[in-house]
C-alpha positions in Angstrom: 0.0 0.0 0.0 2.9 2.1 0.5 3.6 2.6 -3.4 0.1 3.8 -3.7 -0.1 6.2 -0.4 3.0 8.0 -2.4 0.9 8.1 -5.7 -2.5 8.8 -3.8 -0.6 12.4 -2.2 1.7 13.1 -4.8 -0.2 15.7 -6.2 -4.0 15.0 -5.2 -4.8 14.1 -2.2 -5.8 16.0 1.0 -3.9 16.8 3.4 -5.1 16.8 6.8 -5.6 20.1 8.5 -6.3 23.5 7.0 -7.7 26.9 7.5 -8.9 28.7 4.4 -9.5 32.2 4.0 -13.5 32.1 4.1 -13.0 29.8 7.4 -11.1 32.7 9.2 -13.3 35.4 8.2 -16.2 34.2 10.5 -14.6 35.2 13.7 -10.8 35.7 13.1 -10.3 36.3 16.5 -12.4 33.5 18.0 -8.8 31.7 19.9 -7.5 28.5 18.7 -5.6 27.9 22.0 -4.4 29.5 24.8 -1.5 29.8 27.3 -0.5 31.1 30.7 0.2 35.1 29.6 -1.4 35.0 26.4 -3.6 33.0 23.4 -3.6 32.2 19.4 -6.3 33.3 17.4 -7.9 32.1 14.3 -6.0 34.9 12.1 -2.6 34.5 13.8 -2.6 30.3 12.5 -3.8 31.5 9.7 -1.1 33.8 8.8 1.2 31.7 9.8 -0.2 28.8 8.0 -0.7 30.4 4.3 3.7 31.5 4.7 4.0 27.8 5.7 4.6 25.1 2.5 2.6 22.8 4.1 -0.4 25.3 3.9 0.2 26.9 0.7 -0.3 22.7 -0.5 -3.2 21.9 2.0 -5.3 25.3 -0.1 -4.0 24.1 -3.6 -5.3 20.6 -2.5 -8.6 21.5 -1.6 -8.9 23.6 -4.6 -8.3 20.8 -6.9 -10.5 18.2 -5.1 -13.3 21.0 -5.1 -13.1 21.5 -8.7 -12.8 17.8 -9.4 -15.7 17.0 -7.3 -18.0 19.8 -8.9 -17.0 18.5 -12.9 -17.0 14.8 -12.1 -18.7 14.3 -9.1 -21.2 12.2 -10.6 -19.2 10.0 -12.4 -17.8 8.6 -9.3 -20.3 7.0 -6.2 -19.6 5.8 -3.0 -20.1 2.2 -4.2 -16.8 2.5 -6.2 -15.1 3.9 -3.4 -16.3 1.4 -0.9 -15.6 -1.5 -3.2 -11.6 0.3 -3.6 -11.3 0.3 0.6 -13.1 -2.6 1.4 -10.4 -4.2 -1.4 -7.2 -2.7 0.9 -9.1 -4.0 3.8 -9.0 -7.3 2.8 -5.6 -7.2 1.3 -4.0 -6.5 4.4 -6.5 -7.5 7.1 -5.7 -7.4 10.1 -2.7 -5.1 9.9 -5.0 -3.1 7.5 -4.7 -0.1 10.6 -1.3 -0.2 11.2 0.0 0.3 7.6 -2.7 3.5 7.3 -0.8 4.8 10.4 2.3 3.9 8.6 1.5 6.1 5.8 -0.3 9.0 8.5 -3.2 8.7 7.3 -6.8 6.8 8.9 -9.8 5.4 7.3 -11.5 8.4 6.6 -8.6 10.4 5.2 -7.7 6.7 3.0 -10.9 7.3 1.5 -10.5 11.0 0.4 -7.4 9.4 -1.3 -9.5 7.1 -3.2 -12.4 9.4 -3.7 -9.8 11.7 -5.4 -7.8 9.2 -7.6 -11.4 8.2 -8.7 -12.3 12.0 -9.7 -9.1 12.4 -11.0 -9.0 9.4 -13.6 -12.4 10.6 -14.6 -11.2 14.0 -15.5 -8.0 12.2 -17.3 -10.5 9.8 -19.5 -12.6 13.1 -20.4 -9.7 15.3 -21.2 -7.2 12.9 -22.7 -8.4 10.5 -25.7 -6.6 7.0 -26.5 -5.4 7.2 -29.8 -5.6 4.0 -32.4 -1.7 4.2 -32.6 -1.9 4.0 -28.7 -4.0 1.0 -28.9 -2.2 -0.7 -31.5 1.5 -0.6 -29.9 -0.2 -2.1 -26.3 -2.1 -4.5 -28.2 1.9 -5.8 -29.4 2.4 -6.8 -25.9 -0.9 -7.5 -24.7 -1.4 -10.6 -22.7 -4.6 -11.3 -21.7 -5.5 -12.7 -18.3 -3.9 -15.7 -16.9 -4.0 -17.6 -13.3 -0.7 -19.3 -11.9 0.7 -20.8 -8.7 3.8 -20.2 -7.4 5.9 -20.9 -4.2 8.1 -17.8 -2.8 11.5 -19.0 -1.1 14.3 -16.7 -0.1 17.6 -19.1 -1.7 17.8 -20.3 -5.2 18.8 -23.3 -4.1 15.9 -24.3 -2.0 13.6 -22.8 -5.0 15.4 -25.8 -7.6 15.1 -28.3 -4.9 11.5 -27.8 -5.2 11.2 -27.7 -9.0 13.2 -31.4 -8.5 10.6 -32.6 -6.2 7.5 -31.3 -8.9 9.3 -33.5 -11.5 9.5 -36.4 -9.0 5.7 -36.4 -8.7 5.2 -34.0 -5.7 2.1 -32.1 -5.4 2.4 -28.4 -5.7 -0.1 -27.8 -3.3 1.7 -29.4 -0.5 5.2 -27.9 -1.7 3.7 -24.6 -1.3 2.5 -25.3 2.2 5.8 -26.7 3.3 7.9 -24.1 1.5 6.5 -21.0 0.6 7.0 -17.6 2.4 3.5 -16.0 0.5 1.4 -16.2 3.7 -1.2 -15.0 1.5 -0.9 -18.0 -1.0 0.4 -21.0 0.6 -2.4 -22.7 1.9 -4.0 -21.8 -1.3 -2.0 -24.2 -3.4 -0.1 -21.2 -3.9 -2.6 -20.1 -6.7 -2.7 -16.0 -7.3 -5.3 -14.2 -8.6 -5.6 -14.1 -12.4 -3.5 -11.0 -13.9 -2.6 -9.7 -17.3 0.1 -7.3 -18.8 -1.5 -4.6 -17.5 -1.2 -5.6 -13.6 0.7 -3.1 -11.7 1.0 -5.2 -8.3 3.2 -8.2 -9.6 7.2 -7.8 -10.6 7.7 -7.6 -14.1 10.3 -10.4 -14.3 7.9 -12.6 -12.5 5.1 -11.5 -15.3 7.2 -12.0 -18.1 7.9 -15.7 -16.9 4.9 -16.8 -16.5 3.6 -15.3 -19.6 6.5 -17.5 -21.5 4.3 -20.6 -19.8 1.6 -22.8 -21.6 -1.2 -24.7 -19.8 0.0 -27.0 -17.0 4.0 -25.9 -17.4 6.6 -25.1 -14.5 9.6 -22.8 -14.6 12.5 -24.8 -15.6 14.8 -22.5 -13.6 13.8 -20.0 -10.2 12.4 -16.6 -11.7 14.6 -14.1 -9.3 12.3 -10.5 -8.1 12.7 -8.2 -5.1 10.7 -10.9 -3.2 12.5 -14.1 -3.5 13.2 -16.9 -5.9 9.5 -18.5 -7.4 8.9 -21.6 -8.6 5.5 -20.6 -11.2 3.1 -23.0 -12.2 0.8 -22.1 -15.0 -2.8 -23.5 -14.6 -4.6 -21.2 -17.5 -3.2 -19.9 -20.4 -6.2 -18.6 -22.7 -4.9 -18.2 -26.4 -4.7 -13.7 -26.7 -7.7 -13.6 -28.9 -8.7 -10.7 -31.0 -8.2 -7.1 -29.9 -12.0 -6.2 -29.8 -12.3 -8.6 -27.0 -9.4 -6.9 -25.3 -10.2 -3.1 -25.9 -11.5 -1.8 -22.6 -8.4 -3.6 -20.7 -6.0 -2.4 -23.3 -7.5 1.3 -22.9 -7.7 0.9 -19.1 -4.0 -0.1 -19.4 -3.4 3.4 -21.6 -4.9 5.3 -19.1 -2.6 3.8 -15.8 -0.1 4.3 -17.8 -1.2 7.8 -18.4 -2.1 8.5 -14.7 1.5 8.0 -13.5 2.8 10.3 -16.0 3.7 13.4 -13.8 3.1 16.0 -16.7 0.0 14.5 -18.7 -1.7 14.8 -15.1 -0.7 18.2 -14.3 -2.4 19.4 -18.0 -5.4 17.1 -17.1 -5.5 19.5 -13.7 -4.8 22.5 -15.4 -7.9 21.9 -18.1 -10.3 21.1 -14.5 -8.6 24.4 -13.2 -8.9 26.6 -16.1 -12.7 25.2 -16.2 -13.8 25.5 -12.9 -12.4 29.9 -12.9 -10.4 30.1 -9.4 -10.2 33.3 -8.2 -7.4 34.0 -5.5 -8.4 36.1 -3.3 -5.6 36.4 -0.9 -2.6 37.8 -2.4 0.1 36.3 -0.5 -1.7 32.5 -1.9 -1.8 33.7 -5.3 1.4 31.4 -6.3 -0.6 28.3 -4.9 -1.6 26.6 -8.1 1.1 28.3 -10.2 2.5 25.0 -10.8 -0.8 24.1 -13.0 -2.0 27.5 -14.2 -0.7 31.3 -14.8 -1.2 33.4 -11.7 -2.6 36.1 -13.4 -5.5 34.5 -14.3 -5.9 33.9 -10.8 -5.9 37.4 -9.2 -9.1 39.1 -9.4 
């Protein structure tokens, strides 16, 4: 989850605490908190909070999400975002709270982040078009879905061992019990959830293997990735089939790879800024979405 905390608040996602301008002009001098010999007001944080980087990126985040929220609100329900969390729940179960802490965030905040991603690809499929010459180069290396087994060890040598023992007539399903360090998969046969080319969770050596795999083949040799050594099993290969079957995942693969491109997002953000007409009305905030639109068209 780490990998996608960093993506989730690279440029989107909401930061905890803020204090706009329209918040501290109800009662600017209504005290935050207070000390022996003196207090701090409303207006005093928020001066010091708008100078502050951390600030100046909480008011450009809320801006965005706003503006998002208002243009493609509807195109994104709580369903979706349930479904997304609930997803991360499972995934990690019980130690599903201590890795939000990990990342400072908690389950409300984790949701904003999703809520936002969601708004945010929304905005990128409206603003951004795949093109046929887009389609055509993913199609090359396309692979359509496939489901494997595999057994995670940390030595090479223990990961030939095993493939030995599969040729002597072991069962893969107890191998994987007795061997494998996948708590997740080992008393599941090892068996992973189907995946294509366009997964983004699995390493791309161990893809790349199993891909090579037909119907009821084993590795020959350990595939090596930042996990371990595996010992893959292929246990459905489909044949690719035509590309009209495999549009929407080919375009759905376009558009990931589009999201973690830094600058296509910041002109999708622009276009959702530009549309939605921010007005600035502090000057000393009026560099706060510089990054994704001229300041003088944000000082009225």
């Amino acid at each position: 989850m780490k990998s996608y905390m960093k993506k989730a608040t690279a440029v989107l996602a909401v930061a905890g605490i803020a204090l706009t301008a329209t918040a501290c002009s109800n009662g600017s001098n209504q005290t935050v908190a207070s000390y022996k010999g003196g207090k701090i007001t409303q207006q005093q944080y928020y001066d010091e909070m708008k100078k502050s980087q951390a600030g100046q990126s909480t008011l450009a985040n809320m801006i965005i999400n706003r503006a998002l929220e208002e243009q493609y609100g509807s195109k994104v329900s709580k369903k979706q975002i349930d479904k997304q969390f609930n997803n991360y729940k499972k995934q990690y179960g019980s130690q599903f709270s201590a890795v939000l802490q990990q990342n400072g965030m908690t389950q409300s905040s984790f949701k904003q982040n999703l809520k936002t991603n969601l708004l945010s690809e929304a905005a990128l499929k409206n603003i951004k078009k795949v093109s046929k010459k887009q389609e055509q180069e993913a199609w090359k290396s396309y692979q359509p879905k496939v489901t494997v087994q595999h057994i995670l060890v940390a030595k090479k040598s223990t990961a030939e061992d095993i493939i030995k023992q599969l040729k002597d007539g072991k069962s893969f399903s107890s191998l994987a019990k007795k061997y494998s360090l996948d708590t997740a998969t080992k008393n599941k046969a090892g068996k992973l959830p189907a995946f294509d080319s366009t997964d983004t969770t699995l390493d791309s050596t161990f893809k790349t293997s199993a891909f090579k795999l037909k119907t009821g083949e084993v590795t020959e040799t350990p595939v090596k990735s930042q996990s371990g050594y595996h010992v893959i099993k292929m246990i459905n290969h489909p044949a690719k089939g035509s590309f009209a079957s495999h549009k929407k995942a080919i375009d759905d693969q376009i558009y990931a790879s589009m999201a973690q491109d830094q600058e296509t997002m910041r002109s999708v953000i622009a276009t959702v800024l530009k549309k939605a007409d921010v007005s600035i009305k502090d000057s000393d905030l009026k560099n706060v979405l510089s990054s994704y639109v001229s300041t003088n068209n944000l000082n009225k």
